[in-house]
Jmol script that loads the backbone (N, CA, C; Angstrom):
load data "model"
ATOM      1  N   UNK A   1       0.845  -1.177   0.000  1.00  0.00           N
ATOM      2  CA  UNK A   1       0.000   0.000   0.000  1.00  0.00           C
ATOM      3  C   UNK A   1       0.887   1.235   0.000  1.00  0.00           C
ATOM      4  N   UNK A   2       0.388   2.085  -0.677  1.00  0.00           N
ATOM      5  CA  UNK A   2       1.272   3.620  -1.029  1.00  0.00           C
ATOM      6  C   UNK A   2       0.711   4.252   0.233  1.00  0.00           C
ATOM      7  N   UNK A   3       1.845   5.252   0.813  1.00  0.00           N
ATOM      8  CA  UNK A   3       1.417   6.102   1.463  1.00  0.00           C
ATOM      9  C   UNK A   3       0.983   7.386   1.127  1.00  0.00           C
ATOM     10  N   UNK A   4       0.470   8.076   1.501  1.00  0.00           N
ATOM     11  CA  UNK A   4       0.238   9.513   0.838  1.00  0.00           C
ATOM     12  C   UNK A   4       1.225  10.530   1.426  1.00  0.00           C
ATOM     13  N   UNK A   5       1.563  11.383   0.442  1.00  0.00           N
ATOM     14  CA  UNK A   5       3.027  12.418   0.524  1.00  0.00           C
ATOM     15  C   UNK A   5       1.952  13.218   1.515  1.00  0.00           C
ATOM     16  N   UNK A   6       2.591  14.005   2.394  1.00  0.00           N
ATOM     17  CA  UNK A   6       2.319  15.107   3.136  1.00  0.00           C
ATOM     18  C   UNK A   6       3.078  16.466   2.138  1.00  0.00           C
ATOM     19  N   UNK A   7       1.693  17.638   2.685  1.00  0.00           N
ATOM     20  CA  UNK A   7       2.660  18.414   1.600  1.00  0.00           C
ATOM     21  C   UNK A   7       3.735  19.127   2.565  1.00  0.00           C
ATOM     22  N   UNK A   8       4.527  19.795   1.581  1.00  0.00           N
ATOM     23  CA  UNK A   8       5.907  19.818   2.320  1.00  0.00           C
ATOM     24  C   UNK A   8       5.665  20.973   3.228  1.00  0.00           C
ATOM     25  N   UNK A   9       6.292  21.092   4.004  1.00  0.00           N
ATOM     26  CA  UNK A   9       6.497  22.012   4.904  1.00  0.00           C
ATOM     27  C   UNK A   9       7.348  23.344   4.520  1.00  0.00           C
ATOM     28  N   UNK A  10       6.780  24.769   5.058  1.00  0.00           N
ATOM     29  CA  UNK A  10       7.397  25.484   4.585  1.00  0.00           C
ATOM     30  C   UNK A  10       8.404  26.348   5.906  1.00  0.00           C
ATOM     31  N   UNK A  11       9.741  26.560   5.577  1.00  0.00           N
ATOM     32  CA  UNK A  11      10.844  26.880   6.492  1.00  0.00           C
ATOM     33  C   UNK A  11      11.280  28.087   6.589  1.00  0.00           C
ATOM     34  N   UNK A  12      11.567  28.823   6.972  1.00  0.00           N
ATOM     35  CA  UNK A  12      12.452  30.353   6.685  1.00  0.00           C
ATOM     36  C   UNK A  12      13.823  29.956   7.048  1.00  0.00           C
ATOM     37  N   UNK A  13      14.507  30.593   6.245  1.00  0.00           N
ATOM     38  CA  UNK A  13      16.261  30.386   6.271  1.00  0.00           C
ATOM     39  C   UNK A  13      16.545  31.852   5.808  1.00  0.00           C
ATOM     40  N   UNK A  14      17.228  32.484   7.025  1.00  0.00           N
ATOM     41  CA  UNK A  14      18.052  34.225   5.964  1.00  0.00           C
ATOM     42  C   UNK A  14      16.141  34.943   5.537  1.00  0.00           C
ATOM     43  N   UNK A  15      15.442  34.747   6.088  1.00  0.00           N
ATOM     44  CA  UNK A  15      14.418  35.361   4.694  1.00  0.00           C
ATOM     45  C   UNK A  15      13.624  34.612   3.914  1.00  0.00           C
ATOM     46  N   UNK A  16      14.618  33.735   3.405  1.00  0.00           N
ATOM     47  CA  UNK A  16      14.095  32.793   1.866  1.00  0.00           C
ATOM     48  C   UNK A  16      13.442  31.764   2.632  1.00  0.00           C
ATOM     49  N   UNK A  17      12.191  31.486   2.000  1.00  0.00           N
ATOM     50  CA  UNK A  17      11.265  30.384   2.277  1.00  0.00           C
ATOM     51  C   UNK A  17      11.349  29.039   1.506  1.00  0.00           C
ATOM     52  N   UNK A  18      11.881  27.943   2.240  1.00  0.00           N
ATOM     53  CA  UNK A  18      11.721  26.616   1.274  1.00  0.00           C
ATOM     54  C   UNK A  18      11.004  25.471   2.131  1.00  0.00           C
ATOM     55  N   UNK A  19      10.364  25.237   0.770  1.00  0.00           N
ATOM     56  CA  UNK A  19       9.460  24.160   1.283  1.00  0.00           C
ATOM     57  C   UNK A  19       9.908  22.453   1.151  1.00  0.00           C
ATOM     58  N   UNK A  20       9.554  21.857   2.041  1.00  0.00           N
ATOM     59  CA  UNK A  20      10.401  20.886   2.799  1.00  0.00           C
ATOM     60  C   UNK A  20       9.161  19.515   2.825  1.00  0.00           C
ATOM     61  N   UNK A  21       9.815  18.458   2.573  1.00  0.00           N
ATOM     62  CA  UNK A  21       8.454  17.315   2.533  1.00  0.00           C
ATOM     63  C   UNK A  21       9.251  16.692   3.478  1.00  0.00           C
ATOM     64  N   UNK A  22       8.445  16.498   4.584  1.00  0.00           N
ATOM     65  CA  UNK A  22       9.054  15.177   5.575  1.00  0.00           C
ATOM     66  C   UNK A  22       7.670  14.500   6.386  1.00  0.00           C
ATOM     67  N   UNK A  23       8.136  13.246   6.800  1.00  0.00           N
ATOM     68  CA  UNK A  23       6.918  12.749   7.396  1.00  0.00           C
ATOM     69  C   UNK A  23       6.227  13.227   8.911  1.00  0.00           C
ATOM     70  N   UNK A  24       4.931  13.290   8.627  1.00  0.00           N
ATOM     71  CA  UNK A  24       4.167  13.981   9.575  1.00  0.00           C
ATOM     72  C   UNK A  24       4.640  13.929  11.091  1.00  0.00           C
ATOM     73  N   UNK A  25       5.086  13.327  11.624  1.00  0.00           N
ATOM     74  CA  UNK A  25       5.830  13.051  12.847  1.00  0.00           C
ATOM     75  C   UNK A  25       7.187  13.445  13.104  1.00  0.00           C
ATOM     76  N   UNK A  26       7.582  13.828  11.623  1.00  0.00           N
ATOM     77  CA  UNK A  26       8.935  14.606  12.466  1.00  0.00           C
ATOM     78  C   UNK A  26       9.185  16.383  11.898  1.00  0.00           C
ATOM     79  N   UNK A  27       7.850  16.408  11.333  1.00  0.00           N
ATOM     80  CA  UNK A  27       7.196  17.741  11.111  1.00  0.00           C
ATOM     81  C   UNK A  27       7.689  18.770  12.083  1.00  0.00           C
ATOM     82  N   UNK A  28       7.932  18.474  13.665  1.00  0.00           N
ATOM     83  CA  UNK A  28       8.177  19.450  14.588  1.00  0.00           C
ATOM     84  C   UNK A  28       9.545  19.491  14.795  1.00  0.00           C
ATOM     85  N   UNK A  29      10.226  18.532  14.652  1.00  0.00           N
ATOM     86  CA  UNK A  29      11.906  18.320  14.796  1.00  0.00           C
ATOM     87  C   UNK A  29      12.254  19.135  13.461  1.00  0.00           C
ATOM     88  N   UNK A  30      11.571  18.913  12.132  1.00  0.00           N
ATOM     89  CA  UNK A  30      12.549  19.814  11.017  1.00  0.00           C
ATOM     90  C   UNK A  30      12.082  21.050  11.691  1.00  0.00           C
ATOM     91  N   UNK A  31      11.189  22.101  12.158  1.00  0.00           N
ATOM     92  CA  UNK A  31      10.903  23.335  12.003  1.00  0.00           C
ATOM     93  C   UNK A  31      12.362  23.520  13.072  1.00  0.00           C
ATOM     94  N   UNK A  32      12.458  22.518  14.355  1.00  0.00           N
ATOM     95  CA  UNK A  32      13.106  22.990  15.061  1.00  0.00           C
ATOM     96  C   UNK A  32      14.857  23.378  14.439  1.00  0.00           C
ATOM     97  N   UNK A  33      14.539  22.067  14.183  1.00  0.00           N
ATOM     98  CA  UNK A  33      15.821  21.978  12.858  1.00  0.00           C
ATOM     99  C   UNK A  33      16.267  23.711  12.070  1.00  0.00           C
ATOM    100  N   UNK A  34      14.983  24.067  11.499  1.00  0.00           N
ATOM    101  CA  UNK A  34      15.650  24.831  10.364  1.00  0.00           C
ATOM    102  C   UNK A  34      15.247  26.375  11.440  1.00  0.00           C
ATOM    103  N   UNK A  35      14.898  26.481  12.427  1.00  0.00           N
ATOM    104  CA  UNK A  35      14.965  27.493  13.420  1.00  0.00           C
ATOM    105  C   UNK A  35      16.663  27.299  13.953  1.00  0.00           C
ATOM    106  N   UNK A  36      17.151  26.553  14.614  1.00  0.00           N
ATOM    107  CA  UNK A  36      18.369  26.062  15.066  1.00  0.00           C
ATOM    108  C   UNK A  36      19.284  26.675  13.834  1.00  0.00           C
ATOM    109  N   UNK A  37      19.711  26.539  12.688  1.00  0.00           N
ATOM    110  CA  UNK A  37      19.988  26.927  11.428  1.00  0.00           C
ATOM    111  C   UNK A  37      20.358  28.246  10.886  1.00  0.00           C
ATOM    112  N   UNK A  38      18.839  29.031  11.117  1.00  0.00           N
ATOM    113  CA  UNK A  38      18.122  30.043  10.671  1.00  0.00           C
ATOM    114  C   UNK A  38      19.362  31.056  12.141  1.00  0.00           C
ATOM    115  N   UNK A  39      19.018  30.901  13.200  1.00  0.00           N
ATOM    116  CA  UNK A  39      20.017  31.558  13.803  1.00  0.00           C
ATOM    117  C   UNK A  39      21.285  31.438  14.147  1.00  0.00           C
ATOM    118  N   UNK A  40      21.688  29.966  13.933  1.00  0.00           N
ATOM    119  CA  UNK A  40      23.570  30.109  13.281  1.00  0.00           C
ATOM    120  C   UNK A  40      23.795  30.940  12.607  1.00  0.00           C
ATOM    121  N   UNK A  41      22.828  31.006  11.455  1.00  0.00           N
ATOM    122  CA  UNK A  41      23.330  31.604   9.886  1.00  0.00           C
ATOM    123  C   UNK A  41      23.242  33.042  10.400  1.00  0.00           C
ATOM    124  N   UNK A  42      22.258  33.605  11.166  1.00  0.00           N
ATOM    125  CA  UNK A  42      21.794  34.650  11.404  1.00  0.00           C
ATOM    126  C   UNK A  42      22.754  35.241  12.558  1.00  0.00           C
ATOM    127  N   UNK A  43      23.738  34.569  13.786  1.00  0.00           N
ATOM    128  CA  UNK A  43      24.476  35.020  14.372  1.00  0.00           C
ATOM    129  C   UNK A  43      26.047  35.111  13.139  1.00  0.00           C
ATOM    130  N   UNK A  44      26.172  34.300  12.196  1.00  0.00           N
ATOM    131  CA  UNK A  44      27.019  34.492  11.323  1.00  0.00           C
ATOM    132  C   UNK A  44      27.325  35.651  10.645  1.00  0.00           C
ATOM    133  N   UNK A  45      26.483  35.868   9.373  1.00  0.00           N
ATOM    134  CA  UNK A  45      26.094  36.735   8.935  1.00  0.00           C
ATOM    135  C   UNK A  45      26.102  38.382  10.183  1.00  0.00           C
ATOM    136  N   UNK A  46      25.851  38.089  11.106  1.00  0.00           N
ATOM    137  CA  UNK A  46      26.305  39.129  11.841  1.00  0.00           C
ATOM    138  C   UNK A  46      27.298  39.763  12.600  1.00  0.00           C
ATOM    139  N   UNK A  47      28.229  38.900  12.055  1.00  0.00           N
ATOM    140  CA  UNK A  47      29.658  38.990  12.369  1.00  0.00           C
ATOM    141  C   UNK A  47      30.319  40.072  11.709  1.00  0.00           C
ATOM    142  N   UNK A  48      29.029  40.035   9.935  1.00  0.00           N
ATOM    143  CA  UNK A  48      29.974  40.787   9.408  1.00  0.00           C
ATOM    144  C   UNK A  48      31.536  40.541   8.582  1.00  0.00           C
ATOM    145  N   UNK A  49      31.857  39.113   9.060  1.00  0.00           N
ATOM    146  CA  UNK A  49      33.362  38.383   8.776  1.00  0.00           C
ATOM    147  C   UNK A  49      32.817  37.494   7.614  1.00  0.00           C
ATOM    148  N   UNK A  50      31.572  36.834   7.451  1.00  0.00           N
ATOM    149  CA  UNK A  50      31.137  36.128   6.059  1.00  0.00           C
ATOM    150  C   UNK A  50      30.597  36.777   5.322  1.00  0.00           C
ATOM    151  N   UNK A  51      30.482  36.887   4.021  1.00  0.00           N
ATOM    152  CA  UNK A  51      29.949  37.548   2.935  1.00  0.00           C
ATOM    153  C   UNK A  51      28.846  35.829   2.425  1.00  0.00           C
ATOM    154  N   UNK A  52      28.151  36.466   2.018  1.00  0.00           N
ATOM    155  CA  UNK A  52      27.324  35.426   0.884  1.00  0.00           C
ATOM    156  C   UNK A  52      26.281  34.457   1.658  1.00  0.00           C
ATOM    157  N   UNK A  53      25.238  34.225   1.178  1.00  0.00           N
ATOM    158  CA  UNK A  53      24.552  33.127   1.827  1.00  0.00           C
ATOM    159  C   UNK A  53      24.928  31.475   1.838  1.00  0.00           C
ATOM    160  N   UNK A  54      25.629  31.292   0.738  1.00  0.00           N
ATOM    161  CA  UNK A  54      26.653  29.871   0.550  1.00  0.00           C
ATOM    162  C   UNK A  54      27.517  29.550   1.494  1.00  0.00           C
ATOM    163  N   UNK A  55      28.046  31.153   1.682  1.00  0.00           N
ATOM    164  CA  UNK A  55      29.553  31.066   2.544  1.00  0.00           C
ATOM    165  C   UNK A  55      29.131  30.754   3.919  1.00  0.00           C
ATOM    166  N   UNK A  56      28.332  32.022   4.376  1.00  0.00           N
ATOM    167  CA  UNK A  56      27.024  31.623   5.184  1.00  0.00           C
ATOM    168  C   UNK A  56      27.118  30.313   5.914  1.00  0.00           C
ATOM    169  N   UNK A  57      26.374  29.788   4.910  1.00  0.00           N
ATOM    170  CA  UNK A  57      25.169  28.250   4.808  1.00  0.00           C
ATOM    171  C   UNK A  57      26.564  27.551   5.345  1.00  0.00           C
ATOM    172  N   UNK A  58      27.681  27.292   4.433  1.00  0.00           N
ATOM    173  CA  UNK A  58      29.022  26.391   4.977  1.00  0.00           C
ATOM    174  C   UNK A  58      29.481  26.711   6.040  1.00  0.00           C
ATOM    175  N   UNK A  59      29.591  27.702   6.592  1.00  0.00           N
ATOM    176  CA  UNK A  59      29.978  27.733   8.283  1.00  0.00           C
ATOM    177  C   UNK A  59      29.665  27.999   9.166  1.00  0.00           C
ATOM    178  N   UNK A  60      27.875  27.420   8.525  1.00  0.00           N
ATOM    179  CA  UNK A  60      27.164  27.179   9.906  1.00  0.00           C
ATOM    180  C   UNK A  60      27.140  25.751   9.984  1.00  0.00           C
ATOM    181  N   UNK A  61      27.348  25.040   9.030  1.00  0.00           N
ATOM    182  CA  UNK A  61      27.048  23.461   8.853  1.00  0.00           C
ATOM    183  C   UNK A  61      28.577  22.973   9.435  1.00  0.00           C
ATOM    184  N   UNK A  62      29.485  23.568   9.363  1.00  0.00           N
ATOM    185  CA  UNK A  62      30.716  23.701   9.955  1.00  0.00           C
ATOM    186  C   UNK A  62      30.570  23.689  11.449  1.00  0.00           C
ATOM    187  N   UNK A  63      29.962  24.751  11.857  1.00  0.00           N
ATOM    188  CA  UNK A  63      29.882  25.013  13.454  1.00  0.00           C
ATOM    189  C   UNK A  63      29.090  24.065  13.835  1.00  0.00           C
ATOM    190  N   UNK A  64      27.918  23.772  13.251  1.00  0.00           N
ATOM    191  CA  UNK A  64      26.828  22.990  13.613  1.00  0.00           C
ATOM    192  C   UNK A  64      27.533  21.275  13.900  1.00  0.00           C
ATOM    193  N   UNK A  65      28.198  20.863  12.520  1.00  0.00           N
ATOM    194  CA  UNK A  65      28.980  19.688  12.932  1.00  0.00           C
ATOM    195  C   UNK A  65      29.704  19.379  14.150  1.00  0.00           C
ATOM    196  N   UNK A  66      30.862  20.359  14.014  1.00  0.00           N
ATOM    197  CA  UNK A  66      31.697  20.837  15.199  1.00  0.00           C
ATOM    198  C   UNK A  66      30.597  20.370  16.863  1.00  0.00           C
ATOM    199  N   UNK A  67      30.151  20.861  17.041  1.00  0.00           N
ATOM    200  CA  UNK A  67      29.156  20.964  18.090  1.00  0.00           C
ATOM    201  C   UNK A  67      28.984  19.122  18.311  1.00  0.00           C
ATOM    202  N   UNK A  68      28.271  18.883  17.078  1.00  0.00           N
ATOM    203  CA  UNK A  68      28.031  17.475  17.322  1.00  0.00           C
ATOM    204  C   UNK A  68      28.804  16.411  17.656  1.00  0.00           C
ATOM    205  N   UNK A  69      29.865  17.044  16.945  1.00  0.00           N
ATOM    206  CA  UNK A  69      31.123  16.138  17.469  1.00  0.00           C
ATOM    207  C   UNK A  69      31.674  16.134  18.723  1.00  0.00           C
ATOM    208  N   UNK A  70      31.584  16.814  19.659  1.00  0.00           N
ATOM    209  CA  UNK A  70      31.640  17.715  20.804  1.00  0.00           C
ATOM    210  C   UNK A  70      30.932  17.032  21.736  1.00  0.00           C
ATOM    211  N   UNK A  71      29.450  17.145  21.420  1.00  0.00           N
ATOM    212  CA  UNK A  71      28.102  16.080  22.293  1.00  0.00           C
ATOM    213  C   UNK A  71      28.655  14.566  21.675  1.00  0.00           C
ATOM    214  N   UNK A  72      29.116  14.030  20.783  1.00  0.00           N
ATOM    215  CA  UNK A  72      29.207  13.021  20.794  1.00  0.00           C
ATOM    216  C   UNK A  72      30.022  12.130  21.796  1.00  0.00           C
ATOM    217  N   UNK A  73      31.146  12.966  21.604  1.00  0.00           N
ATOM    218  CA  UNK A  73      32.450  12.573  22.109  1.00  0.00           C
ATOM    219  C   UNK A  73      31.854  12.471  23.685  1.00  0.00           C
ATOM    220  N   UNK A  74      31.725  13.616  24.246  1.00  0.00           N
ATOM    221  CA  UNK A  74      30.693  14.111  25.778  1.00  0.00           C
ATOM    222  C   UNK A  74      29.928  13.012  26.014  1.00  0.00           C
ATOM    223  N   UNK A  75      29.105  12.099  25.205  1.00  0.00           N
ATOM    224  CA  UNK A  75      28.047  11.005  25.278  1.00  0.00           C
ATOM    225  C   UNK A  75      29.033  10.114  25.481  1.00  0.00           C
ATOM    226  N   UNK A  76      29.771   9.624  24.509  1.00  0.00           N
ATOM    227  CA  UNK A  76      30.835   8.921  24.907  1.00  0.00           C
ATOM    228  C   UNK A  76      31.524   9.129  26.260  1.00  0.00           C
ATOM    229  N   UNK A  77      31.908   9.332  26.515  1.00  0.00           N
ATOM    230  CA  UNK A  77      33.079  10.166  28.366  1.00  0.00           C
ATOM    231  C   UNK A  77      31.503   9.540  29.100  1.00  0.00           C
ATOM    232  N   UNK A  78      30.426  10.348  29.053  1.00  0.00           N
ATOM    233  CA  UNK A  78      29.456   9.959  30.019  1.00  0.00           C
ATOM    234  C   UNK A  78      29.097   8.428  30.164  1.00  0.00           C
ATOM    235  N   UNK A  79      29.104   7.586  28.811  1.00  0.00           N
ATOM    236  CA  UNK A  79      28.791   6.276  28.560  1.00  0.00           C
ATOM    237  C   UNK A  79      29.744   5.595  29.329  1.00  0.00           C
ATOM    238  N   UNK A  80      30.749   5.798  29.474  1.00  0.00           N
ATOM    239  CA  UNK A  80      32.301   5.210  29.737  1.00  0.00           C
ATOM    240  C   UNK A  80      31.798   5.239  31.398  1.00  0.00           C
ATOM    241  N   UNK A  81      31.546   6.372  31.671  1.00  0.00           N
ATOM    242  CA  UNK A  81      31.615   6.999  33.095  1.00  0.00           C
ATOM    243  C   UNK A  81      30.754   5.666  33.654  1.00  0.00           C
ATOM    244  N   UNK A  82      29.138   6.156  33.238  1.00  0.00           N
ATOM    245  CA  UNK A  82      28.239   5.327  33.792  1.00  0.00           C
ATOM    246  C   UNK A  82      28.110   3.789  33.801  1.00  0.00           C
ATOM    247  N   UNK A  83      28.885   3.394  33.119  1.00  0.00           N
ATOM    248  CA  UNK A  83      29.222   1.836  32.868  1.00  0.00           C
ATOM    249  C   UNK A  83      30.073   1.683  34.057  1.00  0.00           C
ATOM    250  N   UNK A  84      31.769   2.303  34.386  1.00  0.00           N
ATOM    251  CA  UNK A  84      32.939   2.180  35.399  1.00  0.00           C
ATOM    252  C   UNK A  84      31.543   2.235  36.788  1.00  0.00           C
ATOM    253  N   UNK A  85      30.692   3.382  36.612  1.00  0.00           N
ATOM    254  CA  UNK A  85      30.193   3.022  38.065  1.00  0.00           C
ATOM    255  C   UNK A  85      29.446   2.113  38.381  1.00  0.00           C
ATOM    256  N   UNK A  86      28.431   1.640  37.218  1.00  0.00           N
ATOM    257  CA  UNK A  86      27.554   0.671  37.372  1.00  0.00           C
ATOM    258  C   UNK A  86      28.487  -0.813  37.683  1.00  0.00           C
ATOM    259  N   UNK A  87      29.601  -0.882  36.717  1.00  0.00           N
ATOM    260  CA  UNK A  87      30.085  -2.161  37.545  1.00  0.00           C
ATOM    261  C   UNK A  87      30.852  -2.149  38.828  1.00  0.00           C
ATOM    262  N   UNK A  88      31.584  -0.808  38.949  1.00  0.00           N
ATOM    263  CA  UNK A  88      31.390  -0.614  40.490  1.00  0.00           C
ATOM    264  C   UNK A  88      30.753  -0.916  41.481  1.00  0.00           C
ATOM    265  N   UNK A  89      29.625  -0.893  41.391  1.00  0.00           N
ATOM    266  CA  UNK A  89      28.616  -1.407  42.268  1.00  0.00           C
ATOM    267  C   UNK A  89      28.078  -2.107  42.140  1.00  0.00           C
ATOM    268  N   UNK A  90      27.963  -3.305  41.397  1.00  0.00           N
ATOM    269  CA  UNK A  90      27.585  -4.239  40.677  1.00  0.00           C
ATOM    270  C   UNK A  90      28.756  -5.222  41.737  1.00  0.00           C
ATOM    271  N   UNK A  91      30.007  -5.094  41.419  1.00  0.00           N
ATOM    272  CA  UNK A  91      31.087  -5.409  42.265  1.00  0.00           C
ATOM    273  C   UNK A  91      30.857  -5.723  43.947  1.00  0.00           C
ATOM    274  N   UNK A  92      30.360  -4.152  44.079  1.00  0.00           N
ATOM    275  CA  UNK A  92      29.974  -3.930  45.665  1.00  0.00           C
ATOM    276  C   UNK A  92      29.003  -4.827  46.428  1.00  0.00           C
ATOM    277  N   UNK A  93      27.906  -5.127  45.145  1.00  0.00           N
ATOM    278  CA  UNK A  93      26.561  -5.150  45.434  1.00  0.00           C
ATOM    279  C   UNK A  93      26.996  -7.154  45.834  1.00  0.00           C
ATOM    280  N   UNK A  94      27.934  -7.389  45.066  1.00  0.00           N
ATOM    281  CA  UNK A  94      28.170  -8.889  44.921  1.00  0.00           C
ATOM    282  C   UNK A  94      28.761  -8.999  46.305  1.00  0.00           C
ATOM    283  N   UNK A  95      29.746  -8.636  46.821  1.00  0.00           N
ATOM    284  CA  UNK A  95      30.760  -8.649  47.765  1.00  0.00           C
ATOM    285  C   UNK A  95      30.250  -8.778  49.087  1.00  0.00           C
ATOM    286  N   UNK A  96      28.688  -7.587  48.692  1.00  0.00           N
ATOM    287  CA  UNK A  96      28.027  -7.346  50.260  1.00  0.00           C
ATOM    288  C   UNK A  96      27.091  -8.846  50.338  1.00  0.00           C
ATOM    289  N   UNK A  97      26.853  -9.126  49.026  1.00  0.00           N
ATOM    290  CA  UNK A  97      26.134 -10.534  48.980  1.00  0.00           C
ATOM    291  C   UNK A  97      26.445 -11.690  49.389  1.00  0.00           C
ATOM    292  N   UNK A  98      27.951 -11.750  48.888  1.00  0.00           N
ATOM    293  CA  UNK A  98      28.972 -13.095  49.529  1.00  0.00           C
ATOM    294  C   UNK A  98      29.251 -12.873  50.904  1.00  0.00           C
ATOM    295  N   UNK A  99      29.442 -12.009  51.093  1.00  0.00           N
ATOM    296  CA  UNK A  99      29.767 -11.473  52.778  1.00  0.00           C
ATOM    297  C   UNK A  99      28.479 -12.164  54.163  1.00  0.00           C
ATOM    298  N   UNK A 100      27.196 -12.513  53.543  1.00  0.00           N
ATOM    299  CA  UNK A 100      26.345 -12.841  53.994  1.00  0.00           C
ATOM    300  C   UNK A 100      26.222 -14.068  54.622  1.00  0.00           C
TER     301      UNK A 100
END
end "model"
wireframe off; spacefill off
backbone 0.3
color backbone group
């Protein structure tokens, strides 16, 4: 069975309006998406130091990456973390058990 297209969604970026097809459920994540975007580009551009909306557009997708890589790595360190303690006490939890 075919699904039916939703019509696309429309975004502001800089001004310019583009319209965007994604599925109805993640309808609220792109707006957030191209809001998130819309003011990179928009703290960029106000630097004054980029010219162009291309140039723009590339070093916000730049910064934006950057960032992610950043929370990733951070998720990672935290993953690491919460594992060392959980078997920490996992350890503890055994010890106080045998001790019995």
């Amino acid at each position: 069975m075919m699904s039916e297209m939703n019509p696309p969604i429309k975004v502001q970026i800089l001004g310019k309006e583009y319209p965007i097809s994604c599925p109805e459920d993640q309808q609220h994540d792109l707006l957030l998406a191209a809001r998130y975007l819309d003011e990179k580009m928009r703290q960029i551009r106000g630097t004054g130091r980029v010219i162009g909306t291309e140039r723009i557009a590339v070093m916000a997708a730049l910064n934006i990456a950057h960032e992610l890589l950043q929370a990733q790595q951070q998720n990672k360190l935290l993953s690491q973390d919460l594992r060392d303690r959980f078997s920490s006490l996992h350890e503890r939890l055994d010890e106080a058990l045998d001790s019995d």
